[in-house]
Structure formats: C-alpha cells, structure tokens
C-alpha positions in Angstrom: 128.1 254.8 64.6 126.0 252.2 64.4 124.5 250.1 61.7 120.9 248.9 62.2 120.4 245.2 61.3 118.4 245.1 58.0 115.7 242.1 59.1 114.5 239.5 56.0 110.3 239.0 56.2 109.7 235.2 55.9 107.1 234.8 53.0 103.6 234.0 54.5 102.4 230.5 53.8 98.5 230.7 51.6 96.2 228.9 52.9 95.1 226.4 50.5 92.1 227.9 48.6 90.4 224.8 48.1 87.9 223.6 50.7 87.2 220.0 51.5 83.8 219.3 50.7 82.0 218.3 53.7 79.8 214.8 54.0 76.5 216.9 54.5 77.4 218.6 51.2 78.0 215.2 49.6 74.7 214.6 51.2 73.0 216.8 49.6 74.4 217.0 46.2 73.4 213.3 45.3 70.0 213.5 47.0 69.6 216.3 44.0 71.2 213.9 41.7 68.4 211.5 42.4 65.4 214.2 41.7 66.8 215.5 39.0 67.2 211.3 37.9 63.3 211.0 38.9 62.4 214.4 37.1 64.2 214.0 34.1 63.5 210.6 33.5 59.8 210.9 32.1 61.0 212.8 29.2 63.9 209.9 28.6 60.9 207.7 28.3 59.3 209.8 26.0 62.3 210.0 23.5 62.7 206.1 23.9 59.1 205.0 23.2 59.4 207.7 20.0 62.1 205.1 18.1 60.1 201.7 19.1 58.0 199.8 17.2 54.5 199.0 18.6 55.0 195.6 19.3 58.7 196.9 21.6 56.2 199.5 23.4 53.8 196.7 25.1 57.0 194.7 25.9 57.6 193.9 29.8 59.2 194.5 31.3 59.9 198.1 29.3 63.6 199.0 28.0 64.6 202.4 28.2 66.9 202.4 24.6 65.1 200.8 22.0 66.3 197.1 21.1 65.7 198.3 17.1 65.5 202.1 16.7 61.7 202.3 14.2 62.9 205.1 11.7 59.4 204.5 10.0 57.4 205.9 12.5 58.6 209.3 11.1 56.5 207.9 7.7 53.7 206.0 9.7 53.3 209.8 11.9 52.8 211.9 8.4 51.0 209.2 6.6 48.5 208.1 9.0 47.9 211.6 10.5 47.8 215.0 9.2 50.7 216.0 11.5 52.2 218.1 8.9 49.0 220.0 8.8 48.4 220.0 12.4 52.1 221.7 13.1 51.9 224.2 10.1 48.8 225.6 12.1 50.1 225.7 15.7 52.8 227.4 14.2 50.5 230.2 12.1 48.4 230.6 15.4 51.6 230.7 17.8 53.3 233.4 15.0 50.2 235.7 14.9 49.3 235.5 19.1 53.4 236.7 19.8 53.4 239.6 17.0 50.0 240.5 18.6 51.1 239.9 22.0 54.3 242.2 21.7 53.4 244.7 19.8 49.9 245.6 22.0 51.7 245.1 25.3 54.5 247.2 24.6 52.5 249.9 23.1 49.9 250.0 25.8 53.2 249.8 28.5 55.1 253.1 26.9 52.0 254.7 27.5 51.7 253.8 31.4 55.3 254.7 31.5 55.5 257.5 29.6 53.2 259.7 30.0 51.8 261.4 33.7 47.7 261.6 33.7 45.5 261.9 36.8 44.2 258.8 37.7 46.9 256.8 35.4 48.0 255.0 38.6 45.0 254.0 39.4 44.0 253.0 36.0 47.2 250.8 36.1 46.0 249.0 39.0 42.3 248.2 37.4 44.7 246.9 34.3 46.8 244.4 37.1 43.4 243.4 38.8 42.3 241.5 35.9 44.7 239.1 36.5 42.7 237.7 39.0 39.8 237.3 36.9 40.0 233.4 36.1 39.6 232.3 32.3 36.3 229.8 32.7 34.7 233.1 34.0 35.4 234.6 30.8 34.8 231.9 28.5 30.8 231.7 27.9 30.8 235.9 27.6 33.6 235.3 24.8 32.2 232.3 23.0 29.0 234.1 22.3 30.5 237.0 21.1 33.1 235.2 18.8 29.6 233.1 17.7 27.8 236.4 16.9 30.6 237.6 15.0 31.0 234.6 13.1 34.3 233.6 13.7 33.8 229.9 14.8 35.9 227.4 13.2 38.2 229.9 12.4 42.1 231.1 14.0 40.5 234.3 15.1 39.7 234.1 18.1 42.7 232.6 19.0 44.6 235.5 17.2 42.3 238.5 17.8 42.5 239.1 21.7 46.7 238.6 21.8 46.6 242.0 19.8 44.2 243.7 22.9 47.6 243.3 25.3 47.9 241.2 28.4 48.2 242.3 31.7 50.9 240.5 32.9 53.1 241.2 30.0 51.9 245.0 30.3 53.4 245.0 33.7 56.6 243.4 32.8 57.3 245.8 29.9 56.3 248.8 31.5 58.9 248.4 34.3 61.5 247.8 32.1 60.2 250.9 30.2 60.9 252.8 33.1 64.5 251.9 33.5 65.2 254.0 30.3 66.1 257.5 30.1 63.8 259.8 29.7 66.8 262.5 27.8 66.6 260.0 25.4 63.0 260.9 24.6 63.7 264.6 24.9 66.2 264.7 22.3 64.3 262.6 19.9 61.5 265.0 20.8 63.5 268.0 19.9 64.6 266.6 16.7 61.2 266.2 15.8 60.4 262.4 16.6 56.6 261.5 17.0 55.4 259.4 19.8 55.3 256.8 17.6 58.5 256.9 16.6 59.7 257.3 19.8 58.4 254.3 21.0 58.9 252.1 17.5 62.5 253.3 17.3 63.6 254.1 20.7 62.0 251.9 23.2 61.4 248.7 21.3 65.3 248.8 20.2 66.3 249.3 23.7 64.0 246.8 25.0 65.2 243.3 23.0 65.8 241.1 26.6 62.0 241.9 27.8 60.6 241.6 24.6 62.4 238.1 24.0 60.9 237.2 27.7 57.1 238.0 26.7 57.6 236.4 22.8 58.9 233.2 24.8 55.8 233.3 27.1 53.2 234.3 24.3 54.6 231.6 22.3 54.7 228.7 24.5 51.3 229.5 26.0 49.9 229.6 22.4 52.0 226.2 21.4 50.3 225.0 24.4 46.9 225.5 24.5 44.1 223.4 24.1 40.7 224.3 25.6 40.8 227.5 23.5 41.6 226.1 20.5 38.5 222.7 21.2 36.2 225.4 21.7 36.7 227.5 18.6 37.7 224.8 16.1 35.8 221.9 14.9 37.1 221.0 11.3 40.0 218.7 10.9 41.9 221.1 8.2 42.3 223.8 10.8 42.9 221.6 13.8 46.6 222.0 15.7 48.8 220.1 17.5 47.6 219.9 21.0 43.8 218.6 19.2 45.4 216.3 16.6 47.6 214.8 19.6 45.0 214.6 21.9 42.8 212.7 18.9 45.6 210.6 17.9 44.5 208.2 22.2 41.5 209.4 22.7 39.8 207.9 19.2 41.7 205.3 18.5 40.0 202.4 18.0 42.0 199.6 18.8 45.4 199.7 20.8 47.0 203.6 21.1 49.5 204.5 19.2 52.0 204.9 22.1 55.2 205.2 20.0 53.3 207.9 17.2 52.1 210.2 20.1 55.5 210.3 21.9 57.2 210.8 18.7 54.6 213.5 18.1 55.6 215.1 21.2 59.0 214.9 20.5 58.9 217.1 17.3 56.5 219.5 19.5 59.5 220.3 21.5 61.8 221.3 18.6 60.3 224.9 17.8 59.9 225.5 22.1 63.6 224.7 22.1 65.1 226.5 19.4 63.5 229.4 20.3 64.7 229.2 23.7 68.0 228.1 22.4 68.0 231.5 20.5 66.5 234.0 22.8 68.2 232.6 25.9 70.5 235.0 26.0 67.8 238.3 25.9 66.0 235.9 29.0 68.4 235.4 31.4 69.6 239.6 30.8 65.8 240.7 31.3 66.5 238.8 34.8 69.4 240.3 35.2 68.1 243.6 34.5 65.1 243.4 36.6 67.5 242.4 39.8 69.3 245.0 39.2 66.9 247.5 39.0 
C-alpha cells in the first residue's frame, strides 16, 4: 500500500505595502506647499502687524515677527476706539439674525417636507427662485419701508428679516428633513403630539449637524456684513465691527493705524473660530449626511 507524499506549501512572500512615491507626486505636493505658502501668508501678516508698534509697521523693508512684540496696542485699541462697544453689538446683531435664521427656516422647511398640498412643489420652486433675485434690487424697496416704519438707526432691520426664513437655508433643512422617518411622526401623532411638538421636539433634536451648518452660515454672514448695517445705522453707540473698522482708515486724519486695525481683525476672528471650533463636528456630519443620502 502506498503512502502519498504529504507536500509542505512555501509561505508566499507580501508584497511590500508601501508604495514609492513617484517624482510627479513630489511634484505636485510642493507646488501645493507653495499656494498654500502664498494663501496663508496674508493672514501671517495680519497677526504680525497686530504686535508692532507704529513706528515697526512703516519699517522697510517689513519683518514678518515683530522685533518688540507692542502688548499696548490691546490698551491703545479699547482706549482710543470704542471697540468694546463695536464687538458687544456685532455680537447682539449676529446672536439675534441665527436664532431668527434657524428657527424660521426650519419651521418653514418641516412644512415643505412634511406635509403633501397641491401645488406645494411648485410653491417650493417660487421659494428657490428668489435666490436669484440680487440684494441691490431689493435694497431701495426695503430702505423705504424700514424708513416708514421707523426703524432707522436701529438693529431691526438687521434682525427682523432673518426671522422671515431664507431660501437657501430652507432648501438645505428641508432635505435633511426628508431623510427622517416619517413612523417617527406617526407615533408621536398617536400619542397625542401637536405639530408643533412634533417639529420642536422631534425634528429639531434629530437635526443638530444641519442646524449647526445654517447657525455657522447665518452667523458669519451677519459678523460679516457691512452695506446693511451703513445703510441702517448712523449713530456711533450702535455702530459694529465691520463700520468701526472700516472708520478706524478711512477717517483717520493723519497716518492709519495699521497695527490697531489688524489687531482689530485679529480679535474679529476669535468668535468665527470658536464657533467653528465647536460646531465642527455637526459641519462636517451634515456633509456626510447629505453624500450619503
């Protein structure tokens, strides 16, 4: 009888996972090393001319860290300007325009994507035509009706239209309305939820990432603007930071203040990045969301 030869298996050699990088890809990787070098490096200069003195700014040729960091103009910015006043009401303006913001978009979304109607889709599509509509056409009709109503020199007209929705944000919330579950409605229906409640404690709850992409987008556009806020307000006490900035070149009366506006800019940045430092996370998983859907 014969025995059948029992044959080993040689182990089979990995390839090496790693993968040479190729010259083109060397290429390419510093050529974006240099833009991002050329991009970034305005907002370096901005940071560096913030901690010089005035005399270090109209050096030349200029130095990008300060020879002497100038601690004082932090005191010189607060005492010579009303920056404190300026930031305390770009920061009520830019509070009240994202409560607005959220809460009338995301009510006026759970309707369009709640509820069936004749003619709701083509209602919906009036809503996303106004989009086109530029804001200079709509800024005389506006002016004379905030005038007639005598809200000049005042925050609301800055205020009063974020709580009328937007379109774009309507758009954005309603589709990730429509990702939710509509048993989740029925039971809350059946236990005797209102439509109210269905939407204040069932779809904002559920909908933290979108909401934290439109409260990042409300905000920065309020933070940001400046021809709404020249046209509505003339008095110094109610003045933001985008006019006081703007003020602190275009009056002066000798040489600019090139160190106090960058510095000024550089604390403009701080609420803009902590928020996005916070609601990062809720961005990038509205993304995520969205692509998945």
């Amino acid at each position: 009888m014969s025995t059948a030869s029992v044959t080993q298996k040689r182990p089979v050699r990995q390839k090496d996972s790693k993968r040479k990088t190729t010259p083109f890809e060397w290429l390419v990787f510093l050529l974006l090393v240099v833009i991002a070098v050329i991009m970034i490096f305005p907002t370096l200069n901005m940071f560096s001319t913030a901690f010089k003195s005035q005399a270090e700014v109209l050096k030349f040729p200029p130095r990008l860290i300060p020879e002497q960091f100038a601690w004082g103009n932090f005191k010189n910015l607060f005492t010579q300007y009303q920056y404190g006043l300026w930031y305390k009401n770009s920061l009520l303006i830019a509070f009240f325009s994202v409560i607005g913001t959220v809460l009338s978009s995301s009510l006026v979304a759970f309707g369009f994507a709640r509820y069936h109607a004749r003619g709701k889709n083509v209602l919906f599509l009036f809503l996303l035509s106004t989009m086109m509509i530029p804001y200079p056409a709509l800024m005389i009709p506006q002016f004379i009706l905030f005038k007639n109503l005598g809200w000049m020199d005042t925050i609301l007209p800055i205020t009063v239209p974020a709580f009328f929705g937007s379109a774009y944000n309507i758009f954005l919330i309603r589709q990730f309305f429509t990702s939710l579950s509509n048993e989740l409605y029925d039971a809350a229906k059946i236990d005797g939820c209102s439509e109210w409640r269905q939407w204040w404690n069932i779809a904002l709850p559920l909908s933290g990432p979108v909401l934290a992409t439109v409260a990042i987008f409300g905000f920065m556009y309020s933070w940001n603007d400046l021809l709404g806020q020249v046209l509505y307000l003339n008095s110094s006490e109610h003045f933001t930071l985008t006019i006081g900035m703007t003020a602190m070149y275009s009056t002066a009366t000798r040489l600019v203040p090139w160190n106090l506006v960058m510095l000024s800019a550089v604390l403009a940045l701080v609420p803009i990045l902590v928020l996005f430092s916070v609601a990062q996370k809720y961005f990038v998983e509205s993304i995520v969301l969205t692509g998945v859907k």
